[in-house]
C-alpha positions in Angstrom: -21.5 -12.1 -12.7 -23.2 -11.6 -9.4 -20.8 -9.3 -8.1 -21.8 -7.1 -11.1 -25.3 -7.7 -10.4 -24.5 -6.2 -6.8 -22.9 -3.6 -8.1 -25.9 -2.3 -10.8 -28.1 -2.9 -7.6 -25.8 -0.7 -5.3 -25.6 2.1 -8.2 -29.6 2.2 -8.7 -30.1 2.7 -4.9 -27.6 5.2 -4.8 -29.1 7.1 -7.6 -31.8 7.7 -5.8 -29.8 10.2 -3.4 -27.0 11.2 -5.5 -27.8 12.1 -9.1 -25.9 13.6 -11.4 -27.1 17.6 -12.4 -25.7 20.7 -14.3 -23.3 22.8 -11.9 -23.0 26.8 -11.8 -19.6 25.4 -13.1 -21.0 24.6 -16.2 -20.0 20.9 -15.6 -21.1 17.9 -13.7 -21.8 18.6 -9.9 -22.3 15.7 -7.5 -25.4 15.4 -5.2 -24.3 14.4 -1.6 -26.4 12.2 0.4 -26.4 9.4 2.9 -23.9 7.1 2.5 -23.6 3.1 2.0 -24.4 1.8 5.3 -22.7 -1.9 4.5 -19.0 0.5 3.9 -19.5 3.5 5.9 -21.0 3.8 9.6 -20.1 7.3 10.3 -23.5 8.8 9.8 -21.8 12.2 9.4 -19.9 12.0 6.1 -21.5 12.5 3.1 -21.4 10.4 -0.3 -22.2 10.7 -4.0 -20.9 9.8 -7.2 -19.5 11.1 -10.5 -20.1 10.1 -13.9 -16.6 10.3 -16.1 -15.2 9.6 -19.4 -13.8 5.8 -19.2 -11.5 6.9 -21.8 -10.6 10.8 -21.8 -9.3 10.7 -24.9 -11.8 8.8 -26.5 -15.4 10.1 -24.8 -17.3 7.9 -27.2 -16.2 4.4 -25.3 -18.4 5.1 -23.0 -18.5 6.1 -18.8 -16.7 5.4 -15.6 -18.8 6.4 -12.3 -16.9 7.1 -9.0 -18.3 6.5 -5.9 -17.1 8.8 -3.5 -17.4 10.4 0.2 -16.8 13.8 1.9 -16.2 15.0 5.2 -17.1 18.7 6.1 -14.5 20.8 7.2 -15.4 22.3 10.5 -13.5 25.9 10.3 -14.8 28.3 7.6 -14.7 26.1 4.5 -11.3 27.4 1.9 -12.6 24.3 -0.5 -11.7 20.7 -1.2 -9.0 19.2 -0.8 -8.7 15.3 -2.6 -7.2 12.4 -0.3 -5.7 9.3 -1.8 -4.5 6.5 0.6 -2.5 4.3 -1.9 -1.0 1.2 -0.7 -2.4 0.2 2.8 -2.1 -0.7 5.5 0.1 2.1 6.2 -0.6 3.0 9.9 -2.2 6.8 9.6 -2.2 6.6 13.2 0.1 3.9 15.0 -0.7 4.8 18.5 -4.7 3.3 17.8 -5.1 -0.5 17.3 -8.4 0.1 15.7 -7.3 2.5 12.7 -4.5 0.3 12.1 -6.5 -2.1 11.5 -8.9 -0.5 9.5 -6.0 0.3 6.9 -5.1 -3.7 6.5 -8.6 -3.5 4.6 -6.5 -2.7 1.5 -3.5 -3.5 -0.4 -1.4 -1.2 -2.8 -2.5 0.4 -5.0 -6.2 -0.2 -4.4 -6.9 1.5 -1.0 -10.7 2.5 -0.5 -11.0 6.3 0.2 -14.6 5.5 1.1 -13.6 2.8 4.0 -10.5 5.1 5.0 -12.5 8.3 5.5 -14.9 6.4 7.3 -12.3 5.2 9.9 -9.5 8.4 9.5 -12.0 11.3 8.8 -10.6 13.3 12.7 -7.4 12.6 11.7 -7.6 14.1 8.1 -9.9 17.1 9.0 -7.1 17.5 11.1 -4.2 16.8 9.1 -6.2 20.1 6.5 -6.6 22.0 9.4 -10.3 22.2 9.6 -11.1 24.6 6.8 -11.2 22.0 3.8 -14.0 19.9 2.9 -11.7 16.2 2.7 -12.7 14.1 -0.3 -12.0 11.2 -0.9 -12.9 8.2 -3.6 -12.7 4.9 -4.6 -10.7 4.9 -7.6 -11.8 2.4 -11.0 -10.7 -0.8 -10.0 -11.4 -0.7 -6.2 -14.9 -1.9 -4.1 -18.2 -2.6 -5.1 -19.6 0.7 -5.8 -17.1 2.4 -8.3 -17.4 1.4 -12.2 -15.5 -0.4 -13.1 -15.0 -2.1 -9.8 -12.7 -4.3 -8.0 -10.7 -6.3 -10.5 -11.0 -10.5 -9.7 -9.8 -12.9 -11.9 -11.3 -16.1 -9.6 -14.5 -17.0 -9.4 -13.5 -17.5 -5.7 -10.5 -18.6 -3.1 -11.0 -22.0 -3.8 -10.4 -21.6 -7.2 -7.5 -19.5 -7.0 -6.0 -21.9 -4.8 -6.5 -24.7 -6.9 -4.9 -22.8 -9.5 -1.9 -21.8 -7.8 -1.6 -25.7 -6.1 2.0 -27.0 -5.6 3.9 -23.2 -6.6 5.7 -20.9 -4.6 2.6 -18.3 -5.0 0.5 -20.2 -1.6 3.7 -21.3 0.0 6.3 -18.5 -0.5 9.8 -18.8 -1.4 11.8 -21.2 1.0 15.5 -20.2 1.7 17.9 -20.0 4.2 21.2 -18.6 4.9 20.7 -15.0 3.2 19.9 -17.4 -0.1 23.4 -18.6 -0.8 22.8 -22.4 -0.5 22.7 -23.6 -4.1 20.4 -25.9 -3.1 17.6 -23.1 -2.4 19.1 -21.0 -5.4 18.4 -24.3 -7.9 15.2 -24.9 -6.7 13.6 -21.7 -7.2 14.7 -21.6 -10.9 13.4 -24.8 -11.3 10.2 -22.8 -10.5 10.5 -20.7 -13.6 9.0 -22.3 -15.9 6.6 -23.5 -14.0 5.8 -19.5 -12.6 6.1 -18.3 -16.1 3.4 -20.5 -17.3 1.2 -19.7 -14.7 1.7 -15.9 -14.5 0.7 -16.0 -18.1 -2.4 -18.2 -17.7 -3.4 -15.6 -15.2 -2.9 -12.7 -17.5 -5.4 -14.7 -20.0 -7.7 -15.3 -16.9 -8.4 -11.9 -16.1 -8.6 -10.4 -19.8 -11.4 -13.2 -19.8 -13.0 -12.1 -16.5 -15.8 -9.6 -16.3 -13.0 -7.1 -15.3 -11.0 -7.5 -18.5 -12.7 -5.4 -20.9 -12.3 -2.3 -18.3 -8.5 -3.0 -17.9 -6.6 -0.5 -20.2 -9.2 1.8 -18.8 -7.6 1.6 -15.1 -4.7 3.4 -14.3 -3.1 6.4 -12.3 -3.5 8.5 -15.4 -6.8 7.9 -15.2 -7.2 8.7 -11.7 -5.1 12.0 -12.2 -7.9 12.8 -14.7 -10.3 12.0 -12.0 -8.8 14.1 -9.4 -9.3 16.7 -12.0 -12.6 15.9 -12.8 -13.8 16.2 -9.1 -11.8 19.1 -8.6 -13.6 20.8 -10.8 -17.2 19.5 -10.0 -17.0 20.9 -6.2 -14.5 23.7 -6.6 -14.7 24.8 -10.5 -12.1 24.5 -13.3 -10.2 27.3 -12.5 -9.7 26.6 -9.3 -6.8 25.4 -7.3 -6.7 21.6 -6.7 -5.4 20.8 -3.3 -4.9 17.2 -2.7 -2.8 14.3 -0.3 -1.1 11.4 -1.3 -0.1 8.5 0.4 1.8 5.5 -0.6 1.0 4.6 -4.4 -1.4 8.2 -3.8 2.4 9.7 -4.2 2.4 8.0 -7.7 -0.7 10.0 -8.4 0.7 12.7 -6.7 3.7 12.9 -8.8 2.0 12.5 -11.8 -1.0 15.1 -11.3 1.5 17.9 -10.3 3.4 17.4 -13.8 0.4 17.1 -16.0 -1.6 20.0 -14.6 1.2 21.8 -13.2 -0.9 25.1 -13.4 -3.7 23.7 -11.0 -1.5 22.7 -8.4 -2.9 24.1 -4.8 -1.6 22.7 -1.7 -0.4 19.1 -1.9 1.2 16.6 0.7 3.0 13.6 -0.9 3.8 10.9 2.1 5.5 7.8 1.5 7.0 8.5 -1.9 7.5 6.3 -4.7 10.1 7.5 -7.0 8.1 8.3 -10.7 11.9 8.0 -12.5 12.2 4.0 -11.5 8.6 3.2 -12.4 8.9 5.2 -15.8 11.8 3.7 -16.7 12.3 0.2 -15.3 10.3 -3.0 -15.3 8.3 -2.7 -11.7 9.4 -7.0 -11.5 12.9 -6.0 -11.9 13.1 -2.5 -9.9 11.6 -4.3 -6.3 14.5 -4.4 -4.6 15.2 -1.1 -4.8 12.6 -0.6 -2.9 13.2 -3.1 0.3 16.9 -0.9 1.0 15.3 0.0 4.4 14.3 -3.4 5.6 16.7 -4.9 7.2 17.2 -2.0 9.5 13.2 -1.9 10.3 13.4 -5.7 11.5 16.9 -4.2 13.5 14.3 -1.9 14.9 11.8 -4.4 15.9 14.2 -7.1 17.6 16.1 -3.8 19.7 12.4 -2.8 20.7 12.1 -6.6 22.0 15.5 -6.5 23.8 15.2 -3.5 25.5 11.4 -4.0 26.7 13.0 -7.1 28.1 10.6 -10.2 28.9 7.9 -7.8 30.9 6.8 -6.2 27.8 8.2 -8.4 24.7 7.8 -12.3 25.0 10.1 -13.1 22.7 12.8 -11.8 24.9 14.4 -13.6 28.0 16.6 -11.8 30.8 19.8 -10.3 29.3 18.7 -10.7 25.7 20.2 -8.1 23.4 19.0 -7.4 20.1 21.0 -10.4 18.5 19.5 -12.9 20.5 16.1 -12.0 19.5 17.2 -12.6 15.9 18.6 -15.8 16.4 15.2 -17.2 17.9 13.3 -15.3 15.3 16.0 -17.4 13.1 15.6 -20.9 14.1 11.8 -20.6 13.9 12.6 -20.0 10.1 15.3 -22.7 10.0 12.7 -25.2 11.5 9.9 -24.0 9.0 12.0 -24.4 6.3 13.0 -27.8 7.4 9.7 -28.6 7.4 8.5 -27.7 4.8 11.2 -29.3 3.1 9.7 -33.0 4.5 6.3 -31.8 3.9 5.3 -28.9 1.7 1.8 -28.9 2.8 3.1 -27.5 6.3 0.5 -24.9 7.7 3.2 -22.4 8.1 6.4 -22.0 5.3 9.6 -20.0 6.2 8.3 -17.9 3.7 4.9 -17.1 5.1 7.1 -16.4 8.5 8.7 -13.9 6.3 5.4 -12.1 4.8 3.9 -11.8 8.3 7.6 -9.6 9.6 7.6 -7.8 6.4 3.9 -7.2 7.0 4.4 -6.1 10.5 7.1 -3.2 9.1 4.5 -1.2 8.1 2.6 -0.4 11.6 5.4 0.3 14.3 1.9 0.2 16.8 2.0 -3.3 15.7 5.4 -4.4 16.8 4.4 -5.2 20.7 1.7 -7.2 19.1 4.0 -9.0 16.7 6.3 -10.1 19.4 4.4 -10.6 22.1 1.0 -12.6 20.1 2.0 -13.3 16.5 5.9 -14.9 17.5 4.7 -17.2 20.2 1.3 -18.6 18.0 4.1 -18.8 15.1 6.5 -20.7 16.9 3.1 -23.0 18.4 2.5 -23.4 14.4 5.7 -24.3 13.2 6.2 -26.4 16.4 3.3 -28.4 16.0 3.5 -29.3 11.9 3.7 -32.9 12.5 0.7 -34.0 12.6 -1.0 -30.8 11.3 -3.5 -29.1 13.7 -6.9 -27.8 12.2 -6.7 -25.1 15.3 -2.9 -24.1 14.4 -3.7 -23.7 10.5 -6.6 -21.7 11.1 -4.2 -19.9 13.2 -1.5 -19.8 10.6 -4.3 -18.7 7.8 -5.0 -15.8 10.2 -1.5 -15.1 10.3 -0.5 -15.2 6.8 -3.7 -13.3 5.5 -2.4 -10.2 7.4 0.8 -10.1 4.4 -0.1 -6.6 2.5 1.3 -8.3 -0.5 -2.2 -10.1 -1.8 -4.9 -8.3 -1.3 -8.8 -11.0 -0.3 -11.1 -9.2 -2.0 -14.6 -8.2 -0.6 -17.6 -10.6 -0.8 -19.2 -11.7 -2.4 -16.2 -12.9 -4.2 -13.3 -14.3 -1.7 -10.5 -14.8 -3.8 -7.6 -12.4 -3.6 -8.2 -8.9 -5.8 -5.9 -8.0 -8.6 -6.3 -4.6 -8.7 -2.7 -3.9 -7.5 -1.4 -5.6 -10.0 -3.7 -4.0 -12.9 -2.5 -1.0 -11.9 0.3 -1.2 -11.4 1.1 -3.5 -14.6 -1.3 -1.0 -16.5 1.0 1.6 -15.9 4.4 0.5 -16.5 6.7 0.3 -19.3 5.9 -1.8 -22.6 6.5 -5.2 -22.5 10.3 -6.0 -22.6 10.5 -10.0 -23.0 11.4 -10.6 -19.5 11.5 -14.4 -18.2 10.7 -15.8 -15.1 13.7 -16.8 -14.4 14.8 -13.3 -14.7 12.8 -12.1 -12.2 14.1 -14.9 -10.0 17.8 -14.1 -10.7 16.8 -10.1 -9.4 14.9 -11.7 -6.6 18.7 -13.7 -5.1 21.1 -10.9 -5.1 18.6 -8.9 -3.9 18.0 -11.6 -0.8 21.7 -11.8 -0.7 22.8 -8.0 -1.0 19.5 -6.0 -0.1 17.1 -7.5 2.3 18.0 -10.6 4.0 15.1 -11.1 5.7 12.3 -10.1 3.2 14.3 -9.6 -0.1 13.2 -12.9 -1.0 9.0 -11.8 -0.2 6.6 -13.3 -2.8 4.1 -13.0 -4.1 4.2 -9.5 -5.3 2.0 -7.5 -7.2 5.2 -6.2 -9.1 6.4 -9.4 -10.2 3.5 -9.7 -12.5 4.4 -6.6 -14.5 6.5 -8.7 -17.0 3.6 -11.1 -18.1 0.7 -8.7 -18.1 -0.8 -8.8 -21.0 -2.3 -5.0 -21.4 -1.1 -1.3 -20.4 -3.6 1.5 -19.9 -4.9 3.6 -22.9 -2.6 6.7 -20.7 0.5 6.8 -19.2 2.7 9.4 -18.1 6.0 9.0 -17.7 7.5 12.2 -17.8 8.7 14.8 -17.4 9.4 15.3 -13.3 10.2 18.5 -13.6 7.8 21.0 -14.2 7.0 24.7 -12.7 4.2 24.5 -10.5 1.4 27.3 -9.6 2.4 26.6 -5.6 5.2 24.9 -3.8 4.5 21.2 -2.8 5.2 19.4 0.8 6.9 15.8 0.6 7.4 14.0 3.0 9.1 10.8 4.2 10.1 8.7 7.4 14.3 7.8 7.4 13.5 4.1 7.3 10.5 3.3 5.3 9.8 -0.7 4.6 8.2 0.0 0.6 8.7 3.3 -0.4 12.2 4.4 1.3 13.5 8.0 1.6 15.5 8.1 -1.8 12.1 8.6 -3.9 11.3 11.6 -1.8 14.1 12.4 -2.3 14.2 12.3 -5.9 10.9 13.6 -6.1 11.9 16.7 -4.4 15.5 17.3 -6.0 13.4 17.1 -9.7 11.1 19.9 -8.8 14.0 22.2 -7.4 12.5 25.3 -5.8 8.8 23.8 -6.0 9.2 21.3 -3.3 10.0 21.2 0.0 11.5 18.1 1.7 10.3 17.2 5.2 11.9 14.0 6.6 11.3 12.3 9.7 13.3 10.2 12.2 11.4 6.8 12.5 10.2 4.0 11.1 6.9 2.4 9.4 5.5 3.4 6.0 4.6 6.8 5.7 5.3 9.5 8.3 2.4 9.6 10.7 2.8 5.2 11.3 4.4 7.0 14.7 3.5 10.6 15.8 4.9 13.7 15.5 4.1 17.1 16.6 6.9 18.5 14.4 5.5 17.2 11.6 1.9 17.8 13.0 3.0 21.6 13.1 4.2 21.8 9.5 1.3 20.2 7.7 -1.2 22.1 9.7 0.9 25.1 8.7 1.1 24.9 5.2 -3.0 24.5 4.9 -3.4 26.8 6.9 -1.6 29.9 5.1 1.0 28.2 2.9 4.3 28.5 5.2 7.2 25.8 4.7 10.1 25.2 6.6 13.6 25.2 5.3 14.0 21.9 2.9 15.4 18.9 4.5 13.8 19.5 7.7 14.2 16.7 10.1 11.4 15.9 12.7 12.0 13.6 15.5 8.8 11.2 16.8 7.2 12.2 20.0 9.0 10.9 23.0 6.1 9.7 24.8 5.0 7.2 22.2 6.1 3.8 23.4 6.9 1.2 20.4 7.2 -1.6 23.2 6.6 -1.1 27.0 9.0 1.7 28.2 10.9 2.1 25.1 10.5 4.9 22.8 11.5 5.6 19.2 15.0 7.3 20.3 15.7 4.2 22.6 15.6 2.2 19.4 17.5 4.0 17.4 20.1 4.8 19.9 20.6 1.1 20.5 20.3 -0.4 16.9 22.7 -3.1 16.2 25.4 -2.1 13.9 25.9 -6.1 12.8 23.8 -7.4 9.6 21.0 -9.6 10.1 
């Protein structure tokens, strides 16, 4: 209830410099002004919101309001284009620490356009080439300012904690051996039951939580009406919609270019999920697809180690290759795992190990970091379990609240936000009858076959899919294929850790002659997690005046962008191991 009060408070100070009045477009117009100072600093930007339809098919339900923030373009202004950063982090600009960080603020879907703009805005004037206006919004569901706003179903962390007491959803799941010891195998379907339980408890939870009545209200449908909506409040209705989608943003992408195929402008998708698995399979059964690029990612970051050698990677000792890093990054989640099985209150599971290195995929900036700060206060953690240290768990909270997989909310509520999941769950298919123990029998062979080092990651937002209890009051789920008004740009790195290259790929086969595929050699989630001129070059391009390359265009990463100490992208990928993991 306070966070609602907050939120009335935030909306009748803002009113004050961004009311709603007739446009010359006949429709809503926003009125920019000053923006939040307690979420954006940059004094330059501008925000406002928009009043909406919380139901577009149904006006009479009542109104959504969208809070939302521009940055001027500073060339002669062309018009708008709409930004969506979808699942963050996702490392818009690996060489710089602080906008990484900035990204970890929020987990997919559910990222702030507000906070990202505030941190990205150089980056994305530049990314449009100067002569768009970049606008950008927190969709329903996410911060403080948007109605409906973020989505908790906890009072606060203590509470979901106390909830989720004694089950794998604080702990992780804790296997070893690529998950083929029977052992592990029995003991997470003895967890079934237990899960199922819970995840439907939850469910109940958040239908009775101030969010619930606003839940078959939130939705990328929704947002794709929204898009639309501001589209047509700053540039008119006839007007082109120009817009870039990152992450889950592609999801929205995907879907606005097929329901308003005839307003498509310019539009970069980056990091693409693939709209034919989420329209047609259970999102808690069709995870591991996604995780196919994984285990090459972590090959990645253990040959960066090696070949930094110990002057730039501490993991590494004199004449390590690649394999020995894995074998110490091994037995630290062979000794976790031990412990834990003596002691499940452990400060640090083999499975948080796991969701810190999945975490770490995302930001190739990160890497040095991971193995030079994060491996040796792991290894201090898991060393010094018995007796527990109140200095190594705060360390090992630290650690394990950088997982993108739950998302903390903001304050004044600290328990983890479930937008991701309302989102996503809103979105996908009817409820099939699927068990817990289903979901756990997807979750082994895809440890086993997949991803042996993060096939096994959990929680997830996706695994909650099967047990949610409401879809949104709009989905689109075809078809893929439409004729657009202009040609579209997608783009994808070669070895992406959540939304791998086969969805751009299937995104751009589908709309045939409407798409061009750019693909780039490197690693991270989404294509500018490392730099590229190439690429730099071809989006700038095609804002500019429209030009493509020839589809399938391959972009290599700059070769003075060091992952580690001396070694570049190409080192690593000229020297990955050829050998599972």
């Amino acid at each position: 209830m306070e966070y609602y009060k907050l939120v009335v408070l935030a909306l009748s100070f803002a009113s004050t410099v961004s009311c709603m009045a007739s446009s010359h477009h006949g429709g809503p117009q926003i009125q920019w002004g000053s923006c939040d100072p307690s979420v954006v600093s940059d004094t330059s930007l501008s925000c406002g919101f928009l009043e909406v339809p919380l139901d577009y098919q149904d006006p009479s339900v009542g109104k959504a309001r969208l809070a939302l923030i521009k940055a001027n373009a500073t060339g002669e202004r062309r018009g708008s284009v709409v930004f969506n950063p979808g699942q963050s982090p996702s490392g818009y600009l690996g060489c710089d620490e602080k906008l990484t960080a900035s990204l970890r603020l929020a987990g997919g879907p559910g990222g702030s356009g507000l906070e990202v703009v505030n941190e990205l805005k150089d980056l994305l004037l530049g990314f449009s080439g100067g002569v768009y206006d970049v606008i950008s919004w927190d969709p329903r569901g996410v911060g403080n300012l948007t109605v409906p706003g973020e989505v908790f179903c906890f009072d606060d962390f203590a509470e979901y904690t106390a909830f989720f007491n004694g089950t794998i959803e604080l702990t992780g799941i804790e296997e070893t051996g690529n998950f083929t010891d029977p052992a592990d195998i029995n003991a997470l379907l003895a967890q079934a039951p237990i899960m199922q339980k819970k995840y439907e408890q939850l469910a109940q939870k958040c239908m009775q939580s101030p969010s619930g009545k606003f839940l078959k209200y939130i939705g990328t449908a929704a947002a794709v009406r929204d898009i639309v909506s501001i589209a047509n409040a700053l540039d008119g209705p006839d007007a082109p919609i120009n817009y870039i989608g990152t992450s889950y943003g592609t999801l929205i992408g995907s879907w606005l270019v097929n329901m308003f195929p005839e307003r498509v402008g310019r539009v970069v998708l980056d990091g693409v999920f693939d709209p034919i698995v989420f329209a047609t399979q259970e999102p808690s059964l069709s995870m591991p697809s996604q995780l196919i690029s994984t285990d090459t990612i972590y090959k990645a970051i253990i040959t960066g180690c090696a070949l930094s050698g110990p002057s730039g990677c501490a993991a590494a000792s004199e004449g390590d290759g690649p394999l020995d890093i894995d074998a110490k990054l091994q037995a630290l989640m062979k000794t976790a795992y031990d412990a834990t099985k003596l002691n499940a209150s452990v400060p640090m599971t083999s499975g948080a190990i796991r969701n810190v290195l999945f975490g770490e995929m995302y930001f190739p900036a990160d890497w040095s970091n991971l193995m030079n700060e994060e491996y040796p206060q792991m290894v201090q953690i898991v060393n010094g379990e018995a007796p527990a240290n109140a200095t190594l768990r705060r360390r090992s909270r630290q650690l394990i609240d950088r997982s993108p997989l739950v998302k903390r909310g903001s304050q004044p509520n600290d328990s983890p936000s479930f937008t991701g999941s309302a989102i996503y769950c809103a979105d996908s298919v009817d409820l099939r009858g699927t068990t817990m123990e289903q979901v756990f029998k997807g979750i082994i062979p895809a440890a086993q076959n997949v991803s042996h080092l993060v096939g096994s990651t959990w929680p997830v937002a996706f695994y909650r899919c099967s047990f949610w209890p409401v879809r949104s009051v709009e989905r689109y789920h075809g078809p893929f294929n439409k004729t657009l008004a202009n040609k579209i740009l997608v783009l994808s790195n070669l070895f992406d850790p959540i939304t791998p290259l086969p969805g751009a790929e299937t995104v751009a086969r589908l709309l045939g002659k409407d798409a061009v595929l750019v693909r780039q050699n490197g690693f991270g989630h989404i294509t500018v997690a490392e730099p590229s001129t190439c690429l730099n070059d071809i989006t700038a391009a095609y804002f500019a005046n429209g030009t493509l390359p020839a589809n399938n265009t391959l972009c290599e990463v700059d070769a003075d962008y060091e992952v580690f100490s001396g070694v570049n992208t190409a080192d690593i990928l000229a020297h990955l191991p050829r050998t599972d993991v």
